[in-house]
Every structure is written in structure tokens, then in C-alpha cells.
C-alpha positions, 0 to 999 in steps of 0.5 A, spaced: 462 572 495 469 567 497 466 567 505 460 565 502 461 559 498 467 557 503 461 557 509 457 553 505 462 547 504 464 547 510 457 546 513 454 542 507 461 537 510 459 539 518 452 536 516 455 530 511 460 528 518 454 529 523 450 524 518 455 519 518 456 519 526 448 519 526 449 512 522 454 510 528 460 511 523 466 514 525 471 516 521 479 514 522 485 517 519 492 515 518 497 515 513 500 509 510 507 506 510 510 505 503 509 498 504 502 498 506 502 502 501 503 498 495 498 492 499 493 498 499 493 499 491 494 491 490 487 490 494 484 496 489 486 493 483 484 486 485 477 488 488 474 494 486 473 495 493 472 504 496 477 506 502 471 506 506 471 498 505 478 497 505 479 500 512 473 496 515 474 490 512 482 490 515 478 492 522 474 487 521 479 481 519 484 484 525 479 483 529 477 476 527 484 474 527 484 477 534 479 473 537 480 467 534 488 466 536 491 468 529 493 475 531 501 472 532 501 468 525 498 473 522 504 478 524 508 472 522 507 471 516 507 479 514 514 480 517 516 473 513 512 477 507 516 483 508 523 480 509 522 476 502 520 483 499 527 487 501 530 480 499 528 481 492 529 489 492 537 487 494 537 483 489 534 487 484 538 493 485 545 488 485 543 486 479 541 493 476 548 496 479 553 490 477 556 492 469 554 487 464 560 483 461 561 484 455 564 478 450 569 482 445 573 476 442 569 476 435 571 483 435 578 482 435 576 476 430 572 480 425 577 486 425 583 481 423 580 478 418 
């Protein structure tokens, strides 16, 4: 009974996968990098858009970047937005890791007294 339903699923997604190349469709796969990552989640948040449309949008912008000269700006502006990003991470992780000073001078006036 397994191998059955097994079988089944694989060819139900054999067929699903055949009808998205007859669309001209290609599916890409890759992984994420942290960073890219939390681009990912923001454009979801922000747009509602599916993977399918993250991905062919991006291509789509790359690809418009591309032709119109802007390719080097675009990857300038990402490294500037990566620097600034692992700056304020450095400083928050300072901040975080550095004791806070405590001001006990009206403790010793309040036992005093």
C-alpha cells in the first residue's frame, strides 16, 4: 500500500513538473545566504509576493540593470548595504557585551543616614 501512494506522488509531481516546462517554465533552485535571507523575508512581508515571484522578479530587475549599465551601481550599493549592516551589528554586540556602570554614591548616602 506504501509503494503505492509513493508512486502516485511521484508521478502526480512527474506530471505537475512536465506541465511547467510545457508552460516554458524552468524551476531554479539554490540556497540562500544568511543576508539574502533576511532580503528575502522583508520583500515577503512588505509585498506578499510567492517564491515563484520573488525569484522572477529579482531575474527580471538583474536583468534590466543589466542592460541598462546599472549592474555595477546595483552591486555597489549592495556591498555599501552590507558594510553598514555588519557596522551596526559590531556596534550592537559592543553595546551588549560592555558591563553597565552602575552609580552607587546615593547608596552610601542612604546607609549613612
Amino acid at each position: 500500500m506504501k509503494n503505492k501512494k509513493l508512486s502516485a506522488n511521484a508521478e502526480k509531481q512527474k506530471r505537475f513538473r512536465d506541465k511547467q516546462k510545457a508552460l516554458g517554465k524552468k524551476m531554479v533552485r539554490g540556497y540562500l545566504s544568511p543576508v539574502a535571507m533576511e532580503n528575502y523575508k522583508e520583500i515577503v512581508e512588505k509585498t506578499g509576493w510567492t517564491d515563484n515571484d520573488i525569484i522572477s522578479n529579482s531575474l527580471r530587475i538583474t536583468y534590466a540593470a543589466y542592460k541598462n549599465g546599472q549592474i555595477r551601481f546595483l552591486n555597489k550599493w549592495l556591498q555599501e548595504d552590507d558594510r553598514k549592516k555588519r557596522l551596526k551589528n559590531i556596534s550592537s554586540m559592543s553595546a551588549q557585551a560592555e558591563p553597565e556602570i552602575i552609580d552607587n554614591s546615593n547608596v552610601s548616602k542612604q546607609i549613612d543616614e
